[in-house]
N, C-alpha and C positions, 0 to 999 in steps of 0.2 A: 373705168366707166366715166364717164365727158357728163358736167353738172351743166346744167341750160344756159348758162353765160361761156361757155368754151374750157373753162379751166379743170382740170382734174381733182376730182376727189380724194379728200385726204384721209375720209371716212375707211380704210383698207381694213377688213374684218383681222382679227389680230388672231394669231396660234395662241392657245390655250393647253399649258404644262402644266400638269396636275403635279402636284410639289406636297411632299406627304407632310402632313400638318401636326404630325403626333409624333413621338419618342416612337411608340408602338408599331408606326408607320417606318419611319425613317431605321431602326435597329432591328435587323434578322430575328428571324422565329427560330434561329438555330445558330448554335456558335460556331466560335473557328473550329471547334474540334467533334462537331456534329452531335452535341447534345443541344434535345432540344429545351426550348426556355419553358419554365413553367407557367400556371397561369395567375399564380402571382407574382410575376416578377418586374422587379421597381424597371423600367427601361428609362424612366425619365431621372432617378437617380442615374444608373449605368450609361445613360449619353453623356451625363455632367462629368463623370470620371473619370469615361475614355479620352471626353475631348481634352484632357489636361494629360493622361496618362498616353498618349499617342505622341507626343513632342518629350516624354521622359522616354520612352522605350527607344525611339529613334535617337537620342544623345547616349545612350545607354550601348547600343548595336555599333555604335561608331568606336566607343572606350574599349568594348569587348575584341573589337575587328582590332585595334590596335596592339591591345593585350596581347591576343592570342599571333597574328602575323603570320596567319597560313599554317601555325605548327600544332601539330596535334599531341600536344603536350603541355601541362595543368599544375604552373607551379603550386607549392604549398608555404605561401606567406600571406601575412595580414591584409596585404592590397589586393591579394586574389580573394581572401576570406570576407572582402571590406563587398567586392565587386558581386561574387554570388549570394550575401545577405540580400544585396539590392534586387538580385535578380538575372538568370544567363536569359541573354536574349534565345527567343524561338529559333535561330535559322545555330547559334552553337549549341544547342543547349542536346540534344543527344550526345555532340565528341566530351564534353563539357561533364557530362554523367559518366561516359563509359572512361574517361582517360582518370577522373578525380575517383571512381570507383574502384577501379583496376581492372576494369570488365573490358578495357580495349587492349590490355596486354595479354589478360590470355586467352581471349581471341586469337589474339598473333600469335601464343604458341600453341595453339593447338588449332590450326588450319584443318576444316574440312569437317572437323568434330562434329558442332549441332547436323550436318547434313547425314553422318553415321549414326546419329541418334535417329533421325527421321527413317534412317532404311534400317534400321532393327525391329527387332520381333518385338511385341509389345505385350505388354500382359491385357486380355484382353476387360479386363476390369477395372484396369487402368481409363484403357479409352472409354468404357461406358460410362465410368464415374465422369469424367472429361463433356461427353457428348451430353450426358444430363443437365450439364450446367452454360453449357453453350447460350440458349437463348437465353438466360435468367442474366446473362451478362451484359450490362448496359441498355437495359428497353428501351433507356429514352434515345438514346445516340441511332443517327439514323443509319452510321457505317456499319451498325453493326447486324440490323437486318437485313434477311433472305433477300432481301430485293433489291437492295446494295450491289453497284458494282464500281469497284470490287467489292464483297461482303468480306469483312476482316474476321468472321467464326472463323472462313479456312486458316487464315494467320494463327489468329489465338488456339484453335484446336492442334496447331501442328508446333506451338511452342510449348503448351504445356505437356503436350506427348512427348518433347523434345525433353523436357523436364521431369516428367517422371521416370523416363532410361535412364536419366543421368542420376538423379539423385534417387535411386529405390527405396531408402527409408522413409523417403519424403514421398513419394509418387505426387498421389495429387490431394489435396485439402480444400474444402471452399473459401472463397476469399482468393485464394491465387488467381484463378480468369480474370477479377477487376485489377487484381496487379497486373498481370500480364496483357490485359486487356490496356490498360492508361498506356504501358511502357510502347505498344504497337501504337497507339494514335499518335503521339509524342517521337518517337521515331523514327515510324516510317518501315520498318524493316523489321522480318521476324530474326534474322541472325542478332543483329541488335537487342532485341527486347529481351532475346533467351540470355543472351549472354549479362547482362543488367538484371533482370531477376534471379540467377543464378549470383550475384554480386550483393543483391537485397538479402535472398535465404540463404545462402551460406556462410558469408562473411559480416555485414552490416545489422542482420536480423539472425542470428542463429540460432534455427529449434523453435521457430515461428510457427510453422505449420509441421505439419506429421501429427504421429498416433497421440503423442504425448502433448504436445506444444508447452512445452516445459519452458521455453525463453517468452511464450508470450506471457502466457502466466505470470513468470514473478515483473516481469513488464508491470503488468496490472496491481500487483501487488509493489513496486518500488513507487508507483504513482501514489499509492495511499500512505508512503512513508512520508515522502517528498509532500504530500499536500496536509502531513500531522508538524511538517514545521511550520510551510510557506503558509498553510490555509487550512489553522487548528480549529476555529468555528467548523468549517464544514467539515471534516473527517469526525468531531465530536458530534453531527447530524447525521451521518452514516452508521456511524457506530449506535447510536441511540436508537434507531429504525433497523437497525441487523442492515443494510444495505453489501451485500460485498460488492466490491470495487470490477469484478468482470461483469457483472450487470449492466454500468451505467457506461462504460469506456471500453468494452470488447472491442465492439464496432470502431470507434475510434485508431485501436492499433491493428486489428484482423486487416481494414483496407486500409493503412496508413493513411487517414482524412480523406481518402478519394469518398465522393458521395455523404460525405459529412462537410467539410468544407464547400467552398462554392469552388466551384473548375471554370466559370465563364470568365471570372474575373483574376485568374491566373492565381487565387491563394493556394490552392493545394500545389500548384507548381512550382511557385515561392518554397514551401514548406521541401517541396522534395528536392530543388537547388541545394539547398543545406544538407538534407539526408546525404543524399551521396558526396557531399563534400566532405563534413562535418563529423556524418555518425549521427547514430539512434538517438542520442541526446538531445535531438530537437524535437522529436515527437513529447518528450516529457516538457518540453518548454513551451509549444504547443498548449498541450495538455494544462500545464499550470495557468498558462497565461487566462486559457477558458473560465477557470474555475475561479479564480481569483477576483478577473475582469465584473464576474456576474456571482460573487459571493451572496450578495443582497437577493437578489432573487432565489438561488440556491435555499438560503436560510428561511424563506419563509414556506419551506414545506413541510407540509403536517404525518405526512406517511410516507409508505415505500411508494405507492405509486406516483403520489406527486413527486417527490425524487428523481423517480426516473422520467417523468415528465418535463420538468426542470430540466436536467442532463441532455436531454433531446436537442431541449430550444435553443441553449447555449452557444450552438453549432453554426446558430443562423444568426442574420440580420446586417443591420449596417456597420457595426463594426468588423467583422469578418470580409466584408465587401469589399470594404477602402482597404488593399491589401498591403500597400505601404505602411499605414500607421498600424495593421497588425500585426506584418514584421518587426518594422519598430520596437512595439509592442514585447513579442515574447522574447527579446534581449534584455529586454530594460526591467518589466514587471516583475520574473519569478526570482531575480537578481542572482547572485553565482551558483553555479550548476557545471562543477568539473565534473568529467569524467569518471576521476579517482573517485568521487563520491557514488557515481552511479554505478561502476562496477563492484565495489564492496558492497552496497544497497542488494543488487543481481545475488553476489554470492549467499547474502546471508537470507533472502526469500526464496532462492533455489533451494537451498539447506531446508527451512522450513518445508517447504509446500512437498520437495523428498520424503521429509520423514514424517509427514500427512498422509503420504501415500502409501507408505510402506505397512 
């Protein structure tokens, strides 16, 4: 357009980029791993963390790519144990579980297996008990509804089928679909997952689920040992109120912190780095760090119900969040926690909770 003296207007209407002006804006309503965010959730803390925690995870992917050098294979020394406290990045972090598990070797010896478990005859009580718990599994996660494609029920129904052929004492129990359900989002692959839950309940978690769940139990019961040294105020508040200890922390070991911990900001992912490196032992370190971290609040309740109200919240908030200083955290806080201690612990509440039952 020509202004009345000859010369051109500089007046040029200008594009208008709408630039999201909120955390709430700018941060997905659903995460990388398809659950969705709730609707209180901090997004303006969770930008401030990413944006520092996107430049660790990238220096982190670079160490791990070097570590490992193409080989699918997981040494067992302090600098690999230094490496997965910090965290296996996303793109290793399935070979990273199945090779530190042992769930990628017999895979490799037993070629073709999970697919024979898929073409055998099934009990058919198995699969209904299976199909009833299908949609109860992950509501929030959007892969995992009907309308999904691909919908991941087909995966998760045809691992845990895969699972109750293979292990018939164990068929199926509730609680396993969110295992089985995390290890398919996180992998990618049902052969995978079977074979890593198959790694959880028979060798790392044994007698976790089935009729009895006799290894969860004294679980629950070593954590009320462990927390009469580490955290004698509260086990003397438990015991005052009658509280037993599968009450307040079932949940906590039935889904290994899935759905207890937060998953947006990769704590429960942290926590299971360790699982399969480490061993069960970090679910109690875990566990202790909770109870210890939030003693004070713990202590000021007056009955069973506020206890397990207490116990709830513990689960949540900003320390859980910043997932770094909560790893940190439960090495540092519940202080030495060998093994030798927590399997003589096992033996002698397995003895008990026996001759309870007997």
């Amino acid at each position: 357009m020509e202004q009345r003296n000859g010369t051109r207007s500089t007046n040029q209407p200008q594009l208008r980029i709408n630039q999201p002006s909120s955390a709430r804006e700018r941060v997905a309503s659903v995460d990388p791993y398809g659950f969705e965010r709730s609707n209180d959730f901090d997004y303006e803390s969770y930008e401030e963390l990413m944006s520092e925690y996107l430049a660790v995870l990238t220096r982190r992917s670079i160490k791990w790519s070097k570590l490992l050098q193409g080989k699918r294979r997981v040494d067992r020394n302090l600098k690999v144990k230094r490496y997965v406290r910090k965290g296996v990045p996303n793109e290793h972090r399935p070979l990273v579980w199945m090779v530190s598990s042992g769930a990628q070797e017999r895979m490799e010896r037993n070629p073709g297996y999970y697919h024979s478990l898929l073409d055998a005859q099934h009990d058919p009580k198995l699969l209904e008990s299976i199909r009833t718990d299908l949609h109860r599994t992950f509501p929030d996660n959007v892969n995992f509804r009907r309308s999904a494609d691909p919908c991941l029920q087909a995966a998760l129904y045809n691992v845990l089928r895969a699972y109750g052929q293979h292990d018939k004492a164990v068929g199926y129990c509730q609680g396993m679909n969110f295992i089985a359900g995390y290890l398919i989002l996180i992998s990618k692959d049902e052969e995978t997952s079977f074979w890593l839950l198959e790694a959880l309940l028979g060798r790392i978690l044994p007698d976790y689920y089935g009729p009895a769940m006799l290894g969860l139990k004294a679980d629950q019961e070593v954590l009320g040992e462990l927390v009469r040294v580490k955290a004698p105020a509260v086990w003397r508040l438990l015991q005052g109120h009658g509280v037993m200890w599968s009450l307040v922390v079932s949940r906590w070991f039935i889904c290994l912190f899935i759905d207890v911990l937060p998953v947006e900001v990769t704590t429960v992912l942290r926590v299971w780095d360790c699982l399969f490196y480490e061993g069960s032992k970090i679910l109690f370190r875990v566990a202790l760090t909770l109870i210890r971290r939030h003693q004070d609040e713990i202590l000021q309740a007056q009955n069973l119900p506020e206890v397990c109200e207490r116990f709830k919240r513990i689960s949540s908030g900003a320390f859980v969040h910043d997932c770094h200083a909560f790893m940190q955290a439960i090495f540092l806080d519940p202080g030495s926690l060998s093994m030798a201690s927590v399997l003589k612990l096992r033996q002698s509440c397995r003895a008990r909770i026996m001759a309870e039952g007997s």
